[in-house]
Structure formats: C-alpha cells, structure tokens
Biopython code that builds the backbone (N, CA, C, O; Angstrom):
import numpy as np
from Bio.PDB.StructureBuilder import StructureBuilder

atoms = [
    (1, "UNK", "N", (99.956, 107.560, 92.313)),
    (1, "UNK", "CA", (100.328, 106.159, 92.384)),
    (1, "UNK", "C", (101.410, 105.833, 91.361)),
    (1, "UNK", "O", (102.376, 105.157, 91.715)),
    (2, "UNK", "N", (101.258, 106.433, 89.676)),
    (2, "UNK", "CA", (102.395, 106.126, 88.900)),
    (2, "UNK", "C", (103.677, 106.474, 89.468)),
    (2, "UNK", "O", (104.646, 105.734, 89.302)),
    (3, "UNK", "N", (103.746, 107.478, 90.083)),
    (3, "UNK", "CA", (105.304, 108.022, 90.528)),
    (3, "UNK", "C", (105.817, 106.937, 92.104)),
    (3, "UNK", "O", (106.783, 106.977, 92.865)),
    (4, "UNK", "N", (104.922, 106.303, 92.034)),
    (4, "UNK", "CA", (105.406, 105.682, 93.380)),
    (4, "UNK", "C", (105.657, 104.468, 92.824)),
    (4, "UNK", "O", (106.329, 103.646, 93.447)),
    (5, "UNK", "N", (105.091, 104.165, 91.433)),
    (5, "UNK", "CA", (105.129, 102.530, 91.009)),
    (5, "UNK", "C", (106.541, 102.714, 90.474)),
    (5, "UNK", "O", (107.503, 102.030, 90.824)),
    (6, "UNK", "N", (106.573, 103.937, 89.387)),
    (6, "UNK", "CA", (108.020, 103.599, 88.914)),
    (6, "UNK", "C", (109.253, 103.811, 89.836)),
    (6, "UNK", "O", (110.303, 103.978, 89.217)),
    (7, "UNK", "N", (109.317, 103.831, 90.852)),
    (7, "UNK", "CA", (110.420, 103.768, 91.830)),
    (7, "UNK", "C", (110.284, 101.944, 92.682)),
    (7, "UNK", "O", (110.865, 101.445, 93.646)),
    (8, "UNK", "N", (109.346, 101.485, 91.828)),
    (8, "UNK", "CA", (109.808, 99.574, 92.479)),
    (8, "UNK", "C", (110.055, 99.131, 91.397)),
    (8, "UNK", "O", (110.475, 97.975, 91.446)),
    (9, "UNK", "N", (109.930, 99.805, 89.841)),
    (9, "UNK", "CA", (110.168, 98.784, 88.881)),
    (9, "UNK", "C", (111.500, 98.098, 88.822)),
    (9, "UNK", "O", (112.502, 98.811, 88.781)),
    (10, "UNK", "N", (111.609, 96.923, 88.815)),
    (10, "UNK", "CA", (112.322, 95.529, 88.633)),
    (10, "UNK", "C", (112.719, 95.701, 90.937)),
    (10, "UNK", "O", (113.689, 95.414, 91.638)),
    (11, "UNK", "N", (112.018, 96.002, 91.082)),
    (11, "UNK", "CA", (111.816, 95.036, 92.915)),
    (11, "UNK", "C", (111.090, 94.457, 93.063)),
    (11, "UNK", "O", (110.285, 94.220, 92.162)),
    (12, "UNK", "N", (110.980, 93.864, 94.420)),
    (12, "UNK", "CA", (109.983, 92.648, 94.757)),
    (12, "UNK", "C", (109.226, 93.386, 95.481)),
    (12, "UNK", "O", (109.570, 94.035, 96.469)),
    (13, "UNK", "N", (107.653, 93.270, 94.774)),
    (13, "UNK", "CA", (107.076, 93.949, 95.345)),
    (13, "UNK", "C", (106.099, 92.804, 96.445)),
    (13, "UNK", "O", (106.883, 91.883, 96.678)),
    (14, "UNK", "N", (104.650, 92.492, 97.236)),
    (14, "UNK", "CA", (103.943, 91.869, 97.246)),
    (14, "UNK", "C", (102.496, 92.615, 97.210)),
    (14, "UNK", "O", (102.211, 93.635, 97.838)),
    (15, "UNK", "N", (101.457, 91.722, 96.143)),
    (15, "UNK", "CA", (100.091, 92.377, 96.036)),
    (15, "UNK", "C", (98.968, 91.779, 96.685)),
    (15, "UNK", "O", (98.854, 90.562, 96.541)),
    (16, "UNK", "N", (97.902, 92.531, 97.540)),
    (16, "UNK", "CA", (97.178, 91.548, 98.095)),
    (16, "UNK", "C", (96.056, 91.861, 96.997)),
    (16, "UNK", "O", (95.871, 93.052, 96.745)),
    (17, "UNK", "N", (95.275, 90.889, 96.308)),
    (17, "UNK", "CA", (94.469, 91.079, 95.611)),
    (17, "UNK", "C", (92.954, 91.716, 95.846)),
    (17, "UNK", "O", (93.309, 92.414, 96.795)),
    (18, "UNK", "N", (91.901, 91.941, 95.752)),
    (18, "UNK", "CA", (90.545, 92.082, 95.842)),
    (18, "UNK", "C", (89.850, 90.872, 96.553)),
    (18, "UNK", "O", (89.108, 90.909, 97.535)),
    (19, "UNK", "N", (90.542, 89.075, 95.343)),
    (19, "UNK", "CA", (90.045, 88.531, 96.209)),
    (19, "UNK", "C", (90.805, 87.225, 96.872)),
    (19, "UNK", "O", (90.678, 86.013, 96.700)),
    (20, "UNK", "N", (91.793, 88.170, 97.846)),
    (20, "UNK", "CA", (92.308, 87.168, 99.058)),
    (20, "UNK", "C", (93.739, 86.629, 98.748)),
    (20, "UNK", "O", (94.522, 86.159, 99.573)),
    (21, "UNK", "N", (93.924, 86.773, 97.489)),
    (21, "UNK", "CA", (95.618, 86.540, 97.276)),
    (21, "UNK", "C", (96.455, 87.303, 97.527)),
    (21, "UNK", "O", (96.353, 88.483, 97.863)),
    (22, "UNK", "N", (97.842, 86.322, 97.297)),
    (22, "UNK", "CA", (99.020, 87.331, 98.157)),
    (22, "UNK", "C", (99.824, 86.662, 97.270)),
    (22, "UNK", "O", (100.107, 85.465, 97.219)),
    (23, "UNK", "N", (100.210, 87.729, 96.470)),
    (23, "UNK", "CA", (101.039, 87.795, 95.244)),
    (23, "UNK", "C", (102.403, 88.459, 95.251)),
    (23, "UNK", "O", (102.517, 89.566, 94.725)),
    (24, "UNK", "N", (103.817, 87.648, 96.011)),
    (24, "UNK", "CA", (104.687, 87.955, 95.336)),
    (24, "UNK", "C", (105.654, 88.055, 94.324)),
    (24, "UNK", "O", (105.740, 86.865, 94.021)),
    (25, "UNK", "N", (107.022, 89.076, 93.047)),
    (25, "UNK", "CA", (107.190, 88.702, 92.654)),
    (25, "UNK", "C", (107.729, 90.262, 92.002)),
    (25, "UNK", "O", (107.247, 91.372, 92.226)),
    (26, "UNK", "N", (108.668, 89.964, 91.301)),
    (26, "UNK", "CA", (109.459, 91.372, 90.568)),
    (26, "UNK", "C", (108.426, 92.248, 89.704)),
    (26, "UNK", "O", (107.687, 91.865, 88.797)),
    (27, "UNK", "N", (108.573, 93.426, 90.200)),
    (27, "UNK", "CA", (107.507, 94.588, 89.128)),
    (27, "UNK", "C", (108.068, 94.800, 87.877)),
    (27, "UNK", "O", (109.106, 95.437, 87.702)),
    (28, "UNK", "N", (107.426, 94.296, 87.028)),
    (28, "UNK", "CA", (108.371, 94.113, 85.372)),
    (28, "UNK", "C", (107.611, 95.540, 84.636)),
    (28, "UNK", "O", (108.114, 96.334, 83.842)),
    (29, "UNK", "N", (106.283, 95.521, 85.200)),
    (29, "UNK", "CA", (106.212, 96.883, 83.949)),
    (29, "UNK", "C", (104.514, 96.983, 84.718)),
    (29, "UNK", "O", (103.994, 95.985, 85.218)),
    (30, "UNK", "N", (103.864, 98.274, 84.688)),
    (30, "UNK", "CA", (102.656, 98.631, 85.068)),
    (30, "UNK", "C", (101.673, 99.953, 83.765)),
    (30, "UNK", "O", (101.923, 100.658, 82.788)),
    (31, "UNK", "N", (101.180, 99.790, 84.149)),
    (31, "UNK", "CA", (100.188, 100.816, 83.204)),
    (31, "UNK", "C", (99.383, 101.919, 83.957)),
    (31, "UNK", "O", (99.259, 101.855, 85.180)),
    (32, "UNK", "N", (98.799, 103.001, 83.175)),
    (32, "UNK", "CA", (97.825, 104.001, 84.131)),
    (32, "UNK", "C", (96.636, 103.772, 84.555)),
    (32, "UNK", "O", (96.025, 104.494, 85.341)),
    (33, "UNK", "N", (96.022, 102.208, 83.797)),
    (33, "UNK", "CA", (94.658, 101.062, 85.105)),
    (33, "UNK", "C", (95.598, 101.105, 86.049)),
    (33, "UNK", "O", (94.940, 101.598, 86.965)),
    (34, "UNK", "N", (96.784, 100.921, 86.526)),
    (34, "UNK", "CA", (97.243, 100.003, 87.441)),
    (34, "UNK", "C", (97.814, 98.634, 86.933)),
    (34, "UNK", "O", (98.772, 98.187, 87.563)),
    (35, "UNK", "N", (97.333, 97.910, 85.856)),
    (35, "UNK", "CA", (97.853, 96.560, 85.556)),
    (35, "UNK", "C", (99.041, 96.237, 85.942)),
    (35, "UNK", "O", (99.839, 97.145, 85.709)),
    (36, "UNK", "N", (99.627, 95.080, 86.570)),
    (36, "UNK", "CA", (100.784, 95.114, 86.744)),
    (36, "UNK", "C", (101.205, 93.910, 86.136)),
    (36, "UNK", "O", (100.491, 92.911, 86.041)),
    (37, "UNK", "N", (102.740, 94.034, 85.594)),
    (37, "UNK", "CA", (103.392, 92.587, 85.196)),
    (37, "UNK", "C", (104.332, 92.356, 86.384)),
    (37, "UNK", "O", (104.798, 93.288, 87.039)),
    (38, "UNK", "N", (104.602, 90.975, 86.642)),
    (38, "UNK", "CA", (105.143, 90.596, 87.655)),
    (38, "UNK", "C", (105.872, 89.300, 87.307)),
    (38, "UNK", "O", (105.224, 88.266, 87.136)),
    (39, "UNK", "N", (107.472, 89.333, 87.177)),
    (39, "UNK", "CA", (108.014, 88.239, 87.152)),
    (39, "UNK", "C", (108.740, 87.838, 88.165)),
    (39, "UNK", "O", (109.175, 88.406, 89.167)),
    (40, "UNK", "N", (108.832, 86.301, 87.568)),
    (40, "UNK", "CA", (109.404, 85.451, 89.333)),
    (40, "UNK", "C", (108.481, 85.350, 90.220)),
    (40, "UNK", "O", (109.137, 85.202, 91.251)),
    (41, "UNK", "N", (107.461, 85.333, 90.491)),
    (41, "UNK", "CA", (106.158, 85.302, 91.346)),
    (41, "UNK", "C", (105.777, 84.006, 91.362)),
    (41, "UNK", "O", (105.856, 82.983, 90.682)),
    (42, "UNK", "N", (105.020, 84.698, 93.098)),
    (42, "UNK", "CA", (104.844, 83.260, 93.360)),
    (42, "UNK", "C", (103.602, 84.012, 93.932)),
    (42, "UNK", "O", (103.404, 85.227, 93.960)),
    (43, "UNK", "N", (102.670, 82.810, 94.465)),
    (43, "UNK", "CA", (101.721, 83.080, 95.580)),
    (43, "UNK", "C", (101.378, 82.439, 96.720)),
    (43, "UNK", "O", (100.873, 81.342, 96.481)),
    (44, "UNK", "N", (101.498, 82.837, 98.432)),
    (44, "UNK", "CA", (101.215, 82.331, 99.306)),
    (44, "UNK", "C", (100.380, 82.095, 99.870)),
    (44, "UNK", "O", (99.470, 82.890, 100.105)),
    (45, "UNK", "N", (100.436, 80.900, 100.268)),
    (45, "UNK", "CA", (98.821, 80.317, 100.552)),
    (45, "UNK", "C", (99.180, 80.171, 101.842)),
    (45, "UNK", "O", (100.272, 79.838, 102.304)),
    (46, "UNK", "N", (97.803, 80.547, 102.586)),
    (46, "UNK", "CA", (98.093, 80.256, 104.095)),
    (46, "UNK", "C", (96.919, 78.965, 104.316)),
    (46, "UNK", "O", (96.074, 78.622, 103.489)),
    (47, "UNK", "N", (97.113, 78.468, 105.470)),
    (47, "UNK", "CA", (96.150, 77.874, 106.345)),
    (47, "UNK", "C", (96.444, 77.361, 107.568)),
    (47, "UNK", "O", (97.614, 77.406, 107.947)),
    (48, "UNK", "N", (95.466, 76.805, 108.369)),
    (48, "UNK", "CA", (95.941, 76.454, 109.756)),
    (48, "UNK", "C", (96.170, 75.107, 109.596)),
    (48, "UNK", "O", (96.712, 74.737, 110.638)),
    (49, "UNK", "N", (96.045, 74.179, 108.842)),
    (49, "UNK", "CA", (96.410, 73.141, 108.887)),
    (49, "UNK", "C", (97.852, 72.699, 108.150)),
    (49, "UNK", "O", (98.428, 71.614, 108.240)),
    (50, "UNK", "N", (98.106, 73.463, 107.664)),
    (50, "UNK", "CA", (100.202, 73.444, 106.827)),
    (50, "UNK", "C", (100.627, 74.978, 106.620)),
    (50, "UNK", "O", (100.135, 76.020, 106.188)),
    (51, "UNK", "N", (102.003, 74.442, 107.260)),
    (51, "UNK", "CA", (102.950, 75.568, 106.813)),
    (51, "UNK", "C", (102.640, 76.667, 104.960)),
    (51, "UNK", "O", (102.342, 76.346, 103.810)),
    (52, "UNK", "N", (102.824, 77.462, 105.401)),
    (52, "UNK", "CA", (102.354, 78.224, 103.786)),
    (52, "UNK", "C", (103.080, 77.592, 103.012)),
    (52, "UNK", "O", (104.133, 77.069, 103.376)),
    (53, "UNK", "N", (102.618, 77.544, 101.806)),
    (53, "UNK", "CA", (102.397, 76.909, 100.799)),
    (53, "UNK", "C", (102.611, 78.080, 99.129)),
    (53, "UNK", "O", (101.701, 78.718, 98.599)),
    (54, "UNK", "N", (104.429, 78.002, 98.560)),
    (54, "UNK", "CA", (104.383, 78.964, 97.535)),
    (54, "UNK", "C", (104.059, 77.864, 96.326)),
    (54, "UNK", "O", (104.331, 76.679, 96.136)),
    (55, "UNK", "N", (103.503, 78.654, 95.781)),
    (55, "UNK", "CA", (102.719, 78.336, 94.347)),
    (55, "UNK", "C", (103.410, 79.140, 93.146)),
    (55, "UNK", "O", (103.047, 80.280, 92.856)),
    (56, "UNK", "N", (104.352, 78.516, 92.522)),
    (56, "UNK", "CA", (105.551, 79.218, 91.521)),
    (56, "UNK", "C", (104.218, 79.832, 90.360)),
    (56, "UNK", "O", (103.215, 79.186, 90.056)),
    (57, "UNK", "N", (104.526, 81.045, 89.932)),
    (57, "UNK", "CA", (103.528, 81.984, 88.669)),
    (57, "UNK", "C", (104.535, 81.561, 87.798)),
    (57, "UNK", "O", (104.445, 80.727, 86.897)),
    (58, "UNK", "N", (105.725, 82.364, 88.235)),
    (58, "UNK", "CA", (106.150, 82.908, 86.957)),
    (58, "UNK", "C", (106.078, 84.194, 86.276)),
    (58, "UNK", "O", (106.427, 85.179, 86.926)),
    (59, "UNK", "N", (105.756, 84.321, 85.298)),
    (59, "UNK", "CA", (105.442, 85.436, 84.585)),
    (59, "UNK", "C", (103.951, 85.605, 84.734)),
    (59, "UNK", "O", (103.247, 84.673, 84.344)),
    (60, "UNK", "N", (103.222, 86.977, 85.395)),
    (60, "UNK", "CA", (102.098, 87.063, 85.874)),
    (60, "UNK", "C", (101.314, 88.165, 85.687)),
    (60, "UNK", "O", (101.844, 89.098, 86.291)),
    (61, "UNK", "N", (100.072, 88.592, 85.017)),
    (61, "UNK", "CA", (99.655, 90.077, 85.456)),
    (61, "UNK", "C", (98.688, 89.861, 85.851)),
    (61, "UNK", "O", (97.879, 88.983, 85.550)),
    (62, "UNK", "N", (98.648, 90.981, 86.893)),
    (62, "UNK", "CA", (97.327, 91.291, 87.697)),
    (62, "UNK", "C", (96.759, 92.461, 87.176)),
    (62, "UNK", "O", (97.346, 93.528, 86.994)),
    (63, "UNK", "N", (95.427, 92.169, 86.916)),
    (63, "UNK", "CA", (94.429, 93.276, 86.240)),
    (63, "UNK", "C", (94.647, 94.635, 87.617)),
    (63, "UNK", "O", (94.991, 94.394, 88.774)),
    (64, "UNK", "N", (94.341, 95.971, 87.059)),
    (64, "UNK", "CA", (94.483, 96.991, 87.848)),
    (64, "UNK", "C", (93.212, 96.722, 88.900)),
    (64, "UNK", "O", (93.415, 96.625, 90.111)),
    (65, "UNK", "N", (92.028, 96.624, 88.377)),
    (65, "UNK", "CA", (90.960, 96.728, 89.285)),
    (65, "UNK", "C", (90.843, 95.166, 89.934)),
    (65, "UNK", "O", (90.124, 94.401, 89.291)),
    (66, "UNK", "N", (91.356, 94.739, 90.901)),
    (66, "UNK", "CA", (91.449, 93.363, 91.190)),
    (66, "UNK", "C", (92.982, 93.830, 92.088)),
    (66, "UNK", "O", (93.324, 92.948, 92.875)),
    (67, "UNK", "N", (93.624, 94.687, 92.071)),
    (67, "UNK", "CA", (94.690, 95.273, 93.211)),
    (67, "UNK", "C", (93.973, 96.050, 94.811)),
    (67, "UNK", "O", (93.111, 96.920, 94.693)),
    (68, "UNK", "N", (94.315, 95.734, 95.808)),
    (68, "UNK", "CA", (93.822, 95.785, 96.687)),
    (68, "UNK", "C", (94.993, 96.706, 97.497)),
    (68, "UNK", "O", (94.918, 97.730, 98.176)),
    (69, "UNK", "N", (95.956, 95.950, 97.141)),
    (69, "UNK", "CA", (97.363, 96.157, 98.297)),
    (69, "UNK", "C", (98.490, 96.469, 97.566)),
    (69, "UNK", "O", (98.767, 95.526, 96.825)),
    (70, "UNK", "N", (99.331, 97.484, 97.450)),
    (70, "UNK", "CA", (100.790, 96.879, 97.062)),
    (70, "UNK", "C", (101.605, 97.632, 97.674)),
    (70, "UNK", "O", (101.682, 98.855, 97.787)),
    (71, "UNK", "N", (102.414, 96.495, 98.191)),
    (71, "UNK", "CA", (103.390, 97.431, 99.188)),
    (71, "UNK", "C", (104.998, 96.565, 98.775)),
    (71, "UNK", "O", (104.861, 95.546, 98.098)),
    (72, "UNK", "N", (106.259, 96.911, 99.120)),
    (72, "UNK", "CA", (107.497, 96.753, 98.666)),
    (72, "UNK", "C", (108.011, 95.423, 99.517)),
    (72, "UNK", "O", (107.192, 95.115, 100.382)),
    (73, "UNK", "N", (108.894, 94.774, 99.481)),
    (73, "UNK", "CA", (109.101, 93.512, 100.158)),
    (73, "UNK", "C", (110.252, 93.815, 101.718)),
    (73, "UNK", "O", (111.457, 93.692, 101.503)),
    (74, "UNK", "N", (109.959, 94.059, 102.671)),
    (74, "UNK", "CA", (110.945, 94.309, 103.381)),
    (74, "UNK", "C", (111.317, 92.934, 104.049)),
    (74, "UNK", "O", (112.532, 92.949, 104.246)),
    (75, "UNK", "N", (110.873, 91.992, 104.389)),
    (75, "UNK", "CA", (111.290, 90.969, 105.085)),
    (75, "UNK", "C", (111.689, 89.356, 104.312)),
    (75, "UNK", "O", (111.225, 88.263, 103.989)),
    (76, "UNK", "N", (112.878, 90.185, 104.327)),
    (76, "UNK", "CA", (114.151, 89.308, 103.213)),
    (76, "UNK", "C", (115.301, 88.205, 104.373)),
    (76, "UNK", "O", (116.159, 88.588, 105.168)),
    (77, "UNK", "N", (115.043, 87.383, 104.176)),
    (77, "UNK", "CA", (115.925, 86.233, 104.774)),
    (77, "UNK", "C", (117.088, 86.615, 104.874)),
    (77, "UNK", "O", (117.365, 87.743, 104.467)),
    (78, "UNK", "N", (117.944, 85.903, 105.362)),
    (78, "UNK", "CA", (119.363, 85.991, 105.591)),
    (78, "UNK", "C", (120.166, 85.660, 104.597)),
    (78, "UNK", "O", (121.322, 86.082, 104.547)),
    (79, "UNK", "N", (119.514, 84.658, 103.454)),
    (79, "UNK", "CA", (120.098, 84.902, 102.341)),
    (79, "UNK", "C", (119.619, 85.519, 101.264)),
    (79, "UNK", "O", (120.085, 85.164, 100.181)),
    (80, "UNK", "N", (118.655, 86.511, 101.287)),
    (80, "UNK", "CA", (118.522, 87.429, 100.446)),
    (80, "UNK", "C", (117.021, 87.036, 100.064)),
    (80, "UNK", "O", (116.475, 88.089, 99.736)),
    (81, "UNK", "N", (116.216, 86.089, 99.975)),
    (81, "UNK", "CA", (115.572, 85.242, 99.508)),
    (81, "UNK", "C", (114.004, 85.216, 100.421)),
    (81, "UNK", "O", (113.562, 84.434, 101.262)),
    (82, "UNK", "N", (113.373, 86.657, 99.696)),
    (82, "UNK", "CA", (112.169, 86.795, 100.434)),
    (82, "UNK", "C", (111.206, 85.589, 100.729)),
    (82, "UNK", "O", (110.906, 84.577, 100.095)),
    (83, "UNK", "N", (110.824, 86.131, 102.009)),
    (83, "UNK", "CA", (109.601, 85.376, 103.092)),
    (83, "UNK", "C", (110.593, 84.462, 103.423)),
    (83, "UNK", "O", (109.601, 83.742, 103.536)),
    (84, "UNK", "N", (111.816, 83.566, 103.767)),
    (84, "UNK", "CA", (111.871, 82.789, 104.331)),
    (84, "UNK", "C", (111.883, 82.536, 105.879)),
    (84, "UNK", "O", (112.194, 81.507, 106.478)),
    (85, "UNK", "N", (111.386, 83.967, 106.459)),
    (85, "UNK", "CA", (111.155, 83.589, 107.651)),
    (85, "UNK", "C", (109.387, 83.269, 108.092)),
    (85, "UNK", "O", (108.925, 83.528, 109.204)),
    (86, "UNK", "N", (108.673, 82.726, 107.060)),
    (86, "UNK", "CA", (107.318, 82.857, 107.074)),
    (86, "UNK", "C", (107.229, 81.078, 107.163)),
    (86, "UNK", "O", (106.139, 80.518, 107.047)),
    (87, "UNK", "N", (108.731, 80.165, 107.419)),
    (87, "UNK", "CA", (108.022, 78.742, 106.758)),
    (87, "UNK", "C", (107.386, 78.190, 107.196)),
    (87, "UNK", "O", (106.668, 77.359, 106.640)),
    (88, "UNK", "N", (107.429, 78.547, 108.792)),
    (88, "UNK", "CA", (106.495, 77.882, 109.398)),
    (88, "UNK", "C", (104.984, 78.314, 109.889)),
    (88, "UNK", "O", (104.325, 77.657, 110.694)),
    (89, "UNK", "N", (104.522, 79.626, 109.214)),
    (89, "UNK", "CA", (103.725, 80.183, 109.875)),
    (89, "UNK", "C", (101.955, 79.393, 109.263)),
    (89, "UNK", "O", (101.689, 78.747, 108.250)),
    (90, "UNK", "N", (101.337, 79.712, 110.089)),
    (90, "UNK", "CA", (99.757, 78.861, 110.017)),
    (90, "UNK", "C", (98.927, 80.259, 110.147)),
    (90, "UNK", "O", (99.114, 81.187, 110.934)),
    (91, "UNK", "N", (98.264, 80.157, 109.448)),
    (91, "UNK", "CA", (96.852, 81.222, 109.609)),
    (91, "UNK", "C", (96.034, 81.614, 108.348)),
    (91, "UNK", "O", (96.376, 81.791, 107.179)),
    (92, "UNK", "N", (94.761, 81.696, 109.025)),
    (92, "UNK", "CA", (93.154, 81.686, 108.046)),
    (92, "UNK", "C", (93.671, 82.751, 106.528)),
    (92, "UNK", "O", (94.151, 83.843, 106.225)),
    (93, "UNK", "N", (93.156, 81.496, 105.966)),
    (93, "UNK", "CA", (93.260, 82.324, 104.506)),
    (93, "UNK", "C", (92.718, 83.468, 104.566)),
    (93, "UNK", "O", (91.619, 83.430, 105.117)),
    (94, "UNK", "N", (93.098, 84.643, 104.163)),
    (94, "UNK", "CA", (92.850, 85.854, 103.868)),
    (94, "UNK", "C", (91.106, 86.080, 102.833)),
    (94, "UNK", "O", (90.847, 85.473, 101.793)),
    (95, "UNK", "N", (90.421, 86.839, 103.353)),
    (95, "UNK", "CA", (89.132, 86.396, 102.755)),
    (95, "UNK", "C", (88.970, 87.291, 101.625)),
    (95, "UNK", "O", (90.030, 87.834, 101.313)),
    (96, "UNK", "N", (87.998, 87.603, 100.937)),
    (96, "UNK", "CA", (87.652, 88.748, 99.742)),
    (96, "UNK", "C", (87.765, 89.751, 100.435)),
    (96, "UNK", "O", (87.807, 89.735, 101.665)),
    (97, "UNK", "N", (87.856, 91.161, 99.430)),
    (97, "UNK", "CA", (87.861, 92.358, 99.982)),
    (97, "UNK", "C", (86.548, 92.861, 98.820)),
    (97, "UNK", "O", (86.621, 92.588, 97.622)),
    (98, "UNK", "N", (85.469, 93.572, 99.390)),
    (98, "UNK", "CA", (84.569, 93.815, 98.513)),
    (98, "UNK", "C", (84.083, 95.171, 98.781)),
    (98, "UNK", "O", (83.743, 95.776, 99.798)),
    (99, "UNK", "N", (84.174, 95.485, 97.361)),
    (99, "UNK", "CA", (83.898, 96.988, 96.905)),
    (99, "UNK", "C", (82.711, 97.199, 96.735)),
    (99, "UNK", "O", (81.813, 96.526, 96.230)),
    (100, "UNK", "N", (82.762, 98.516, 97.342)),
    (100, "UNK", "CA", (81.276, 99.491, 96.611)),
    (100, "UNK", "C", (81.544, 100.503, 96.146)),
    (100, "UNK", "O", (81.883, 101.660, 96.393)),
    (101, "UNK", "N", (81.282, 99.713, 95.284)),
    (101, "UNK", "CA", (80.915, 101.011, 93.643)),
    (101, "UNK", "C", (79.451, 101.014, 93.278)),
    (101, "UNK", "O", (78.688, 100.064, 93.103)),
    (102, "UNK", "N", (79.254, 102.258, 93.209)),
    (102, "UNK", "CA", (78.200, 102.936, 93.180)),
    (102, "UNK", "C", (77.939, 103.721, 91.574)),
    (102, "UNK", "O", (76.945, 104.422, 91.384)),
]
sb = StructureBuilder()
sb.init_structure("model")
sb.init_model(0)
sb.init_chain("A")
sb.init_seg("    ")
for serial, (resi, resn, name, xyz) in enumerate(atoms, 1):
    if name == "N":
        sb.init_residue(resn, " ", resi, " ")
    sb.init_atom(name, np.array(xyz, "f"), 0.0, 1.0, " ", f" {name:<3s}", serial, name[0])
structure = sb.get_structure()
C-alpha cells in the first residue's frame, strides 16, 4: 500500500471512510497506520432530497483504521475542478462499513 500511496502524494485523491464518508482532497503526507493528511478537502454529502452537498475541511486527517476506500480522482470537470459533474446527483447516504476483527 506505501508504494502505491507515494505515487498520489500532492493529488486528489477521494476516501470512503469506515463510517459512510466521502472524503475528497490533496494527499499531503501519509504514514505506515495508513493516516492520511489531506489538504483542500472537502466532503460529499449525498441525499435524495438535495443536490450533494460539499462541506469545505480544509486541512484534514483521517486516522488509518477508519480508511475503507482510497482510490485517485478521475472525474475532473471541464475546468479542471473535481466532481463537477456530480451537481445534480441525489442518492442514499452511504451507510457504515463494519468490521470484524477478531
């Protein structure tokens, strides 16, 4: 996983969390938990009743164990300016993801 993280550092990555967030935002620096720093982040909120909804972070870390997802940003607007083809989209918040550890 380290050799795959340091090939996004300073891209936009997005993280889906453990529980139900969707965290985008530049990979500023990570550790061997996984921890990640993330600047410029935001987070998208879905629902069926309004268009998603970004929620400005900022400067952000996500604990390693609390990472679910992370994958690289491919769907970049026409002006450069990820998710803007998401503005109008509606759908069920994303629910927990729950582990067994044993």
């Amino acid at each position: 996983m380290a050799s795959t993280l340091s090939e996004w550092v300073n891209q936009q990555i997005t993280i889906l969390t453990c529980d139900g967030r969707l965290i985008t935002g530049t990979l500023a620096g990570y550790d061997q938990l996984q921890n990640l720093i993330l600047k410029h982040s935001l987070e998208k909120v879905y629902s069926m009743e309004a268009p998603v909804e970004r929620v400005p972070l900022g400067l952000f870390v996500v604990r390693g164990d609390n990472v679910a997802v992370i994958s690289d940003c491919f769907d970049k607007g026409d002006d450069g300016d990820e998710g803007e083809k998401d503005g109008d989209v509606r759908a069920e918040p994303i629910k927990a993801i729950h582990q067994n550890v044993t």
